[in-house]
Steps between C-alpha positions, in 0.01 A plus 500: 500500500714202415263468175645885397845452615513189214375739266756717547740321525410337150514871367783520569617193277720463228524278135740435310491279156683209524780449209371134451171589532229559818515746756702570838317726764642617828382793733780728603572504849382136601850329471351120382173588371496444114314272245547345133292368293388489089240746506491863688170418623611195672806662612307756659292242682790293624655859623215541775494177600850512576452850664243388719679180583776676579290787706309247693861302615639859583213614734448093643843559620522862583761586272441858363374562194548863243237784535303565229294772444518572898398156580727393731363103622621432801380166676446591916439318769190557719449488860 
């Protein structure tokens, strides 16, 4: 599940060409997630490892996180 909500997520990113050259990515609705870097390819890759950076420090701390695509992860405690 976590594996498809990163791909969502990543869908949901967006690039922008920087005026002195390289790219900026950031993925609406996850305030500090965002990446830059020369190429779009390794902007892209530096995007999801931010994502999931950021994801994994969210959920270790059970801080909520947005719904995509009806996944809604929630971390819960078990008996």
């Amino acid at each position: 599940m976590v594996t498809k909500y990163l791909r969502a997520a990543m869908r949901g990113a967006k690039y922008e060409l920087l005026e002195e050259g390289g790219y900026y990515g950031s993925i609406p609705g996850f305030d500090g997630v965002w990446a830059d870097a020369a190429s779009l390819e390794d902007c892209r890759d530096e995007l999801e490892e931010v994502i999931e950076e950021w994801l994994l420090f969210r959920l270790s701390r059970q801080l909520p996180v947005p719904i995509l695509d009806g996944m809604d992860l929630v971390v819960r405690e078990v008996a």
